[in-house]
Structures are given as C-alpha cells and as structure tokens.
C-alpha positions as CSV (number, residue, x, y, z in Angstrom):
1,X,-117.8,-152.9,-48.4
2,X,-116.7,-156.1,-47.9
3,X,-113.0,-156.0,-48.2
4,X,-112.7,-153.3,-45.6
5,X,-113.0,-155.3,-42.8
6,X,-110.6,-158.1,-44.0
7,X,-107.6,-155.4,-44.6
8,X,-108.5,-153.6,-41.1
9,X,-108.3,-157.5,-39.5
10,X,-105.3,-157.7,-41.2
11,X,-103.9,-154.6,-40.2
12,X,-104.8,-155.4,-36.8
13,X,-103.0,-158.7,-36.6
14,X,-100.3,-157.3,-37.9
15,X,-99.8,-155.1,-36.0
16,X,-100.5,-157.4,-32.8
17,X,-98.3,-159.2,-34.2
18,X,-95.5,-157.1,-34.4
19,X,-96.0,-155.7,-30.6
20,X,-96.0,-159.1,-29.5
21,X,-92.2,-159.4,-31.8
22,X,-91.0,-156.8,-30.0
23,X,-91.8,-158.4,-26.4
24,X,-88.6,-159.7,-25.0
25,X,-89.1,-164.1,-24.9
26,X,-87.0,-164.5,-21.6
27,X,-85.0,-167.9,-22.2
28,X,-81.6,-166.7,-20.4
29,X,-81.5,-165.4,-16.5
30,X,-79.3,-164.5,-14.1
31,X,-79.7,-164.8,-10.7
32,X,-77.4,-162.8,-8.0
33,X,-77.4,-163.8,-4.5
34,X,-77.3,-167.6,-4.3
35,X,-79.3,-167.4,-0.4
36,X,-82.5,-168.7,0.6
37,X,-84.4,-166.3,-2.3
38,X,-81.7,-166.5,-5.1
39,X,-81.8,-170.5,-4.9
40,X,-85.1,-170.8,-4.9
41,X,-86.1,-168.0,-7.6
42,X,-83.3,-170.0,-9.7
43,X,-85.0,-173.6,-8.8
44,X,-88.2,-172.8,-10.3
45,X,-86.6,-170.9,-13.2
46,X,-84.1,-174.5,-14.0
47,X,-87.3,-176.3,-13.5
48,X,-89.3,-174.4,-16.4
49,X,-86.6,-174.4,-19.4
50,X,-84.8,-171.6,-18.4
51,X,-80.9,-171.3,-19.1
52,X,-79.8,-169.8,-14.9
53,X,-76.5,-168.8,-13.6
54,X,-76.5,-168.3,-10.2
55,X,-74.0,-165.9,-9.3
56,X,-72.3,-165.1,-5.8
57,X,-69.4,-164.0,-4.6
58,X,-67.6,-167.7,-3.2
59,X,-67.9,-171.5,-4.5
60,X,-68.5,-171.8,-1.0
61,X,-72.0,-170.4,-1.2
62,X,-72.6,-171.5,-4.7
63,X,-71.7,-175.2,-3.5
64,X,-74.2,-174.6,-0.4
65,X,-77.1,-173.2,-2.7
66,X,-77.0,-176.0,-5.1
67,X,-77.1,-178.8,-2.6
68,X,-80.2,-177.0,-1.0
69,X,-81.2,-176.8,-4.5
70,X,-81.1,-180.4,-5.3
71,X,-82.5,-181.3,-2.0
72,X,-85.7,-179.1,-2.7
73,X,-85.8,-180.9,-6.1
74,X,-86.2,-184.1,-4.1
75,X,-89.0,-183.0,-2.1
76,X,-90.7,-181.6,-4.9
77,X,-90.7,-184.6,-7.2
78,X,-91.5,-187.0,-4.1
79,X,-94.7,-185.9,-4.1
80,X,-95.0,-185.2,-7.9
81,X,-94.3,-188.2,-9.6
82,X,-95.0,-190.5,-6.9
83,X,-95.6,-192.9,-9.0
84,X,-93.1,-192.5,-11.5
85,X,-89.7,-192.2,-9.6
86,X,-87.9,-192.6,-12.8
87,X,-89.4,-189.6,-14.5
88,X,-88.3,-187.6,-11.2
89,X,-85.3,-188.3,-11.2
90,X,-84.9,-187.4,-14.9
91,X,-86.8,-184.3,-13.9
92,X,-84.0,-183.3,-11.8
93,X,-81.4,-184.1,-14.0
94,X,-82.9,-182.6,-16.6
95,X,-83.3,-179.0,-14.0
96,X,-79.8,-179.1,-12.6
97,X,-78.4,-179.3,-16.4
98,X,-79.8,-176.4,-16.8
99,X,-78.4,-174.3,-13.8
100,X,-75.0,-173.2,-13.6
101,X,-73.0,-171.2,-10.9
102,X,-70.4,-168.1,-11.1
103,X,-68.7,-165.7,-9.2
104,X,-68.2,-163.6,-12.1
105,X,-71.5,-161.5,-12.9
106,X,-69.4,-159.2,-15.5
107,X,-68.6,-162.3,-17.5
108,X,-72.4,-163.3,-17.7
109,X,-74.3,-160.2,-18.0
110,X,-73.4,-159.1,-21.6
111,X,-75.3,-162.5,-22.6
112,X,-78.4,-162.9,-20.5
113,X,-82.3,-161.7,-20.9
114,X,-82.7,-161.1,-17.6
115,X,-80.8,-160.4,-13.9
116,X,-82.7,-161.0,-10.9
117,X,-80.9,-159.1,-7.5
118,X,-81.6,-161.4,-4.4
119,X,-78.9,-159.8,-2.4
120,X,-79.1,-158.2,1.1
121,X,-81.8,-155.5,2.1
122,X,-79.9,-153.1,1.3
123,X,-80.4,-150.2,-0.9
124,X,-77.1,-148.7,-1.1
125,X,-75.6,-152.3,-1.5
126,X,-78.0,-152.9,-4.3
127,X,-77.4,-149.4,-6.1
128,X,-73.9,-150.4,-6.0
129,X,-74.0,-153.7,-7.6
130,X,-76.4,-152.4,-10.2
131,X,-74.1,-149.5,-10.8
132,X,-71.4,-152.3,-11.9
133,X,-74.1,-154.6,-13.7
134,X,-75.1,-151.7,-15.7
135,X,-72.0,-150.7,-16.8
136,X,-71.4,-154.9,-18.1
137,X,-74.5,-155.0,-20.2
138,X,-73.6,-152.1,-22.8
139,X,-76.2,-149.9,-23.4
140,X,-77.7,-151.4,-26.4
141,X,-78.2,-154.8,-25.2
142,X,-81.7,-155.3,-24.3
143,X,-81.3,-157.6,-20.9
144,X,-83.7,-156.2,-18.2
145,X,-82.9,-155.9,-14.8
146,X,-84.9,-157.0,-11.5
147,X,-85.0,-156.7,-7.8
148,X,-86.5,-159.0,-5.6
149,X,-86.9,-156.4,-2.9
150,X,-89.9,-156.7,-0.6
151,X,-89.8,-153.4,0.5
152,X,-87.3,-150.8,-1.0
153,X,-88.1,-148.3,-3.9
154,X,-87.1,-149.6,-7.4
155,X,-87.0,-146.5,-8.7
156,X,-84.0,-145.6,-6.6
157,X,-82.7,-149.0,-8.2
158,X,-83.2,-147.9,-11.4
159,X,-82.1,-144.8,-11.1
160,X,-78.7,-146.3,-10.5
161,X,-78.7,-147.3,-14.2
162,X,-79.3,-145.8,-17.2
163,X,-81.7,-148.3,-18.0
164,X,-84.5,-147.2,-16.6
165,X,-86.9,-148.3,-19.1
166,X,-85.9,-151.9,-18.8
167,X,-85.7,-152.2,-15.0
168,X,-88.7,-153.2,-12.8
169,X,-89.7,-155.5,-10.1
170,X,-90.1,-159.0,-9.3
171,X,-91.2,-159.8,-6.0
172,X,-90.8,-163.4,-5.0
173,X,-92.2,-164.8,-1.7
174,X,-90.4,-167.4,0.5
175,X,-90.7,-170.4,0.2
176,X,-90.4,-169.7,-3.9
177,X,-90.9,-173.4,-4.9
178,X,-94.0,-173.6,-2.9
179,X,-95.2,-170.1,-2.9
180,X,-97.7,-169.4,-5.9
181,X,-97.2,-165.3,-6.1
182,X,-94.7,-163.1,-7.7
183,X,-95.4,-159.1,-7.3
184,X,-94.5,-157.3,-10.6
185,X,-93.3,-154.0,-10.3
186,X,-93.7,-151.3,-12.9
187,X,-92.0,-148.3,-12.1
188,X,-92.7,-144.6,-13.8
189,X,-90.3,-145.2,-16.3
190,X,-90.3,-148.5,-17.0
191,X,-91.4,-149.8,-20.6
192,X,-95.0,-151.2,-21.3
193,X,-92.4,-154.3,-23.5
194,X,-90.4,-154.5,-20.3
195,X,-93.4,-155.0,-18.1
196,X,-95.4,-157.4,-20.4
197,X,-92.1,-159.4,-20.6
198,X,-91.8,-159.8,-16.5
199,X,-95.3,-160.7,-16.4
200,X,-95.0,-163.3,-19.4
201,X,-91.6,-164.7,-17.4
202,X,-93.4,-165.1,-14.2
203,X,-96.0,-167.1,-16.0
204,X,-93.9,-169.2,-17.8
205,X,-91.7,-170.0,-14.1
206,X,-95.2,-171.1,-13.1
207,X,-96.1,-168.4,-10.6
208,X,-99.3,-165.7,-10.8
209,X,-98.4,-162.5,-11.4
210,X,-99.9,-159.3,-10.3
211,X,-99.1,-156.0,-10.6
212,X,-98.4,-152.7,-8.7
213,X,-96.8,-149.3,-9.0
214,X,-93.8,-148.7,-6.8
215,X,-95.5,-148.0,-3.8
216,X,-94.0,-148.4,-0.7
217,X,-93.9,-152.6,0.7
218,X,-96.4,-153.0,-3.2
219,X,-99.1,-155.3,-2.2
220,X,-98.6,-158.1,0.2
221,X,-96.1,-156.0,2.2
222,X,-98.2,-152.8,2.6
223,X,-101.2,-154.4,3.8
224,X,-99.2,-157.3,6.2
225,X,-96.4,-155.4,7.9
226,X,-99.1,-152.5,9.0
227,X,-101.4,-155.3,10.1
228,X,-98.0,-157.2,12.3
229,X,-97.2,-153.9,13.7
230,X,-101.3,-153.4,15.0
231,X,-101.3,-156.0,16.4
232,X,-97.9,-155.4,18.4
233,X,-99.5,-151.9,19.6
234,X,-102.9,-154.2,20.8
235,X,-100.6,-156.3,22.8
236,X,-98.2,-153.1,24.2
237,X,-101.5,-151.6,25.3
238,X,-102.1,-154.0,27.1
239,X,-105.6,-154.9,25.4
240,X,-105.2,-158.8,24.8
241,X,-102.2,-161.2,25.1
242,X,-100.4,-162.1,22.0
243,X,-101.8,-165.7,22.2
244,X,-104.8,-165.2,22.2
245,X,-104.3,-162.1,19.5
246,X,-102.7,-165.3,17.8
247,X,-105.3,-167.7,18.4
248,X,-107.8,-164.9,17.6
249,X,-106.2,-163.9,14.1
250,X,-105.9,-167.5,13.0
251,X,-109.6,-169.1,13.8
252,X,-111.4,-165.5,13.5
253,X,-109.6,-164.8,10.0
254,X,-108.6,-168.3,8.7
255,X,-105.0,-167.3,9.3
256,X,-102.6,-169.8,8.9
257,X,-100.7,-168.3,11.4
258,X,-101.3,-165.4,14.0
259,X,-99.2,-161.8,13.9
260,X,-96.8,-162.6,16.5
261,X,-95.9,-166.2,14.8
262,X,-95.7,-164.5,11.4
263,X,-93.2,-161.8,13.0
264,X,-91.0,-164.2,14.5
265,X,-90.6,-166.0,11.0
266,X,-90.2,-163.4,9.4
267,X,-87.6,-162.1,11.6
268,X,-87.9,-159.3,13.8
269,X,-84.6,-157.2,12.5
270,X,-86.3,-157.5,9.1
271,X,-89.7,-156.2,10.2
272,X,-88.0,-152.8,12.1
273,X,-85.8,-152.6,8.9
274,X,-88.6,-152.5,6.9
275,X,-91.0,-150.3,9.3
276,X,-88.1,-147.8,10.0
277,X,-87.6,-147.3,5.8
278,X,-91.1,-146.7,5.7
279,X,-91.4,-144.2,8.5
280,X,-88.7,-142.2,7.1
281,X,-90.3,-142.1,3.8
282,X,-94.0,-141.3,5.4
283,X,-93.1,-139.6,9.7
284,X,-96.6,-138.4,10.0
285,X,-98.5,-142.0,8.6
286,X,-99.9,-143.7,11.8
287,X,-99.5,-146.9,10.2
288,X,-95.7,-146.6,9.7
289,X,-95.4,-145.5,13.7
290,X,-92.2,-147.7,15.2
291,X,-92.9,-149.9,18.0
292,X,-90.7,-149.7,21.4
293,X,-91.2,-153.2,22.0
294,X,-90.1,-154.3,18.3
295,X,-87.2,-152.0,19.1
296,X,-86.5,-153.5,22.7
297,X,-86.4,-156.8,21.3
298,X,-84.1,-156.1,18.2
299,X,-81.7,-154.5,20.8
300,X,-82.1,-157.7,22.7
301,X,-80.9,-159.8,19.8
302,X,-84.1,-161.4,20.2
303,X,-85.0,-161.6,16.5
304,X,-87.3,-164.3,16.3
305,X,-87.3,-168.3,15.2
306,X,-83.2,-167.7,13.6
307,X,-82.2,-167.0,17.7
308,X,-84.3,-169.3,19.4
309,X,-86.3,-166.4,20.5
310,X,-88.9,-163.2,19.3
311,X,-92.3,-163.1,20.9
312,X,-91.7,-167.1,21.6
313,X,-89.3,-168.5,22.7
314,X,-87.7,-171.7,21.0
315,X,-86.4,-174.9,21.0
C-alpha cells in the first residue's frame, strides 16, 4: 500500500524530531577556574556565540585570565584575518562582549546550560564545589554539569550530586585554542540527551569530539602517561639515555616531542599525581607501577619546565 510508507516516514520524523527537541541547545556556560584551562575553554566558547561567565574566587585572577584571554585573541586573529585587521579586531570585540567574569558561582548557576570545573586536580576539592553547585541549580533545572579532569573518576563527581544523569565529561587539552580534541565522557548514569548535548557543544566550540567510558586517564591519558612512565623505567634500567630515548621517540614515531620533553611540560608533580591515583585504583597493573626516579625528582622540587628543571635542565 502506498500510504503506509508515507505515515511510517512521518512517524519517523516525528519522532526524530522530537528526540532531537528534547536535546539540550547549549547557548549559556559557565566556566569555574579562570587558570590556564578555564581561560582557554572559555576563549573558544566567547569565540563561537556562546554567553560565558568565568568564575573564580578573586578579581585578581579574573583580571589576570581575561588579559591572557585577550592576548590569545590577538594571536589568533593575527594569523586569521591577516588580511583583514579590521574584521579581527571586530572579532575580538565581538568575543570579549560575550565573556563575563564572577566570583559568585551561586548567583550564575540557577541560569546557565552548562558548568565546566577547571579547578585544581583534586577530587575532594571538586566533590566539594559540586556539592555546593548542585545544591544552586535546583533540581529541576536542566543545566548539566562537566569536569575537565584528565585523569580522575567522574563518577565520583557525579556521585557528589544528585544529578547524575546530567553530569559527564569534557576533557579539554592544553593549549585549548590551538588544540583540536575534546574527550567526552559518559559515565554509567549519565543520559543518552546529556551526552548527545556535550558532544553537539564541543562541535559547535569548534573542537572533535570523541567518546569514552569513565575509564581511568579515558583515551589520550591511558595510552600516554603508561607510554611516559616506560620510557622512565628504559632509562632507570639503564638501557638507553633519555636523549637518545627522546631523539629515538621523535624521528622513529614522528613524535613531536620525546617522553622525557613531554614529562617535563607536563609537569612532573602532575605525572606522579596522576600515576599514584591510578596505582591505587589498579596495585597489581604493571603499567600503573610508580617510578623511584619520578619520585626522587618530585621530592627534589624538580618538577619540570615551571622550576627550571625535570629531566632538563632550564634556562
């Protein structure tokens, strides 16, 4: 019959079309932690449309962040509209009018799609503060919540709310501006609308998305920090220098930069934090084992590139 396929094709569309109504349109974020990762998460997020508040806890920050904000804006339209400074300049105009800063997260919260957490490594510091965010967006407001962790659990996060459904992940990597990936996070319990709508934000801030369950360091982490801390056992055995493990790494692999460079950018406090987490979670996995140079060196204060000194040493 002929009309059977028209109504199924219309009962199909609608009903696409009401899933896609239900998907949250992300217009309004929040951003807490105006550092390195908060500014730039709330650059690119300015730069796309989005309404941002950047929140921290002093003007003094906030003042820092946007400057480094507007400076990256700079860069970035230097080389985009080369040859139309004007437009640039209205570019950034434009951005910066739509970014504003606050100290108070409970007076923006009720109101926004979206909060990212960009704030310290922490899990008990970020159960905390989502403890009090939660309790700000009342329970029937739909905003979703975010953390930008690289290497903690988000269902612990979550946990911490009683929004579990509309909590999730969103893994930005440094430098944002420049960087093209952000990891999205789906935890058991959060909501297929939730995830769609992290996924569809990520897109629209101009990044590529990809997913993973809430497995220990997701994607990028769980493959590099094991791959770092290999190559620190290679050089404690005594089987090849770290240059030329470097040197190796980088014209072998196409690396743009060897293990022991990586580590000391990263920051070698960050790389124990994160290994020791792990290990704790996992004692028995090899590729979690903690290192007794990484250690020596933390002890040191020799954390890397921020001291003047890791593996290299500095200028």
């Amino acid at each position: 019959v002929p009309s059977a396929p028209r109504h199924f094709v219309r009962a199909a569309s609608s009903d696409a079309a009401t899933a896609a109504a239900k998907k949250l349109l992300i217009k309004h974020v929040t951003i807490i932690g105006g550092g390195l990762m908060g500014a730039g998460i709330a650059q690119v997020a300015a730069a796309s449309g989005h309404t941002v508040v950047l929140v921290d806890q002093s003007d003094e920050i906030l003042k820092k962040s946007t400057k480094g904000i507007e400076e990256s804006l700079k860069r970035v339209t230097k080389k985009k509209f080369a040859d139309n400074p004007e437009a640039g300049a209205e570019f950034i105009k434009k951005t910066l009018k739509n970014l504003t800063t606050s100290t108070d997260a409970a007076s923006v919260v009720h109101s926004t799609d979206l909060v990212i957490e960009a704030i310290v490594e922490n899990l008990e510091v970020k159960n905390e503060l989502f403890k009090r965010l939660d309790k700000f967006a009342p329970e029937y407001v739909r905003t979703i919540f975010a953390s930008n962790t690289s290497s903690l659990q988000i269902t612990k996060m979550a946990n911490a709310t009683t929004r579990q459904d509309r909590f999730g992940g969103l893994h930005f990597f440094n430098p944002v501006p420049m960087m093209k990936l952000v990891e999205v996070i789906k935890t058991p319990m959060t909501s297929q609308k939730t995830f769609e709508s992290l996924v569809d934000f990520s897109k629209a801030v101009g990044k590529s998305p990809v997913s993973c369950k809430d497995t220990p360091g997701f994607i990028v982490n769980r493959l590099l920090v094991p791959y770092m801390m290999e190559a620190v056992r290679l050089y404690e055995r005594g089987d090849a220098s770290k240059e030329d493990i470097d040197v190796a790494m980088k014209l072998g692999a196409g690396y743009p930069m060897g293990p022991f460079e990586l580590l000391d950018y990263v920051g070698l406090d960050t790389s124990k934090y994160i290994i020791d987490g792990w290990h704790s979670l996992e004692p028995n996995n090899p590729l979690f084992a903690p290192s007794p140079l990484l250690n020596k060196l933390v002890e040191e204060k020799k954390l890397g590139k921020k001291t003047g000194e890791g593996f290299y040493k500095y200028k």
